[in-house]
C-alpha positions as CSV (number, residue, x, y, z in Angstrom):
1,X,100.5,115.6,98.9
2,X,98.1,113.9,101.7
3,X,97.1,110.8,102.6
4,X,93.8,110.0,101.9
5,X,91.8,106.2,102.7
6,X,88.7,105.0,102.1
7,X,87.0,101.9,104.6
8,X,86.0,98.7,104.2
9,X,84.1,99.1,100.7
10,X,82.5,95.1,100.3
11,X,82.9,92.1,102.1
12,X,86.0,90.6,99.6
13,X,87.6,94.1,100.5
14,X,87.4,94.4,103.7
15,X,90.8,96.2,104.9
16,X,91.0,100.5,104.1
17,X,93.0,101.4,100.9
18,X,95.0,104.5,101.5
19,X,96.5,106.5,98.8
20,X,98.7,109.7,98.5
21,X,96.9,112.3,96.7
22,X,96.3,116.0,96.4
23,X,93.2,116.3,97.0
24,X,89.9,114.2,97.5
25,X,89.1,113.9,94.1
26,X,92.1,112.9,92.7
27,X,92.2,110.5,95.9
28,X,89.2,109.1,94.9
29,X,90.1,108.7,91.2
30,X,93.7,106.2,92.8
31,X,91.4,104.2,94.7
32,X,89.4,103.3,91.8
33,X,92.0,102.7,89.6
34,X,93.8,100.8,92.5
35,X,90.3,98.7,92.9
36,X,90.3,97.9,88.6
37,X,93.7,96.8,88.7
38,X,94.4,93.4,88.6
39,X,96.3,93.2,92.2
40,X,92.7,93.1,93.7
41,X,90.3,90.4,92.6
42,X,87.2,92.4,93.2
43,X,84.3,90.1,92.0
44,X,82.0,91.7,89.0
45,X,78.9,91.8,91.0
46,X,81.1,94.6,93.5
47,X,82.1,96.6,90.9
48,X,79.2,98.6,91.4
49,X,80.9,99.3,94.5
50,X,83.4,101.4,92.6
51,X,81.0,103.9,91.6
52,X,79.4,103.9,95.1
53,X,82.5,105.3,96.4
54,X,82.0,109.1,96.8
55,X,84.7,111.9,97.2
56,X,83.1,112.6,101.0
57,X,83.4,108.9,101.6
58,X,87.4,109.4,101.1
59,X,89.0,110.6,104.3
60,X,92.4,112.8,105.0
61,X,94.6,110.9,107.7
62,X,97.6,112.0,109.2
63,X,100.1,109.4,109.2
64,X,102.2,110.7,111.9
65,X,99.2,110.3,114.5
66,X,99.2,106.3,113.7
């Protein structure tokens, strides 16, 4: 397992979402579902955002160089 974030993605979101993943895709695939769920309150004109985010867009970080 890594940890993976993706950067500010609209204006209502601005703050990085990290995730712990295997690998980019599946990364990618957290954030979105993170994103649909109801603990954000993305507005429906952003959720085109969600399929803006691409797998390159999701980066590895290492938490222990925070």
């Amino acid at each position: 397992m890594k940890v993976y974030k993706v950067d500010r993605i609209s204006d209502s979101i601005e703050q990085g979402i990290v995730v712990i993943a295997d690998d980019k895709k599946q990364a990618r695939k957290l954030i979105k579902n993170k994103l649909e769920s109801e603990e954000w309150s993305i507005k429906e004109e952003e959720l085109e955002y969600l399929e803006l985010i691409q797998v390159k867009d999701v980066e590895l970080i290492d938490p222990m160089n925070n």
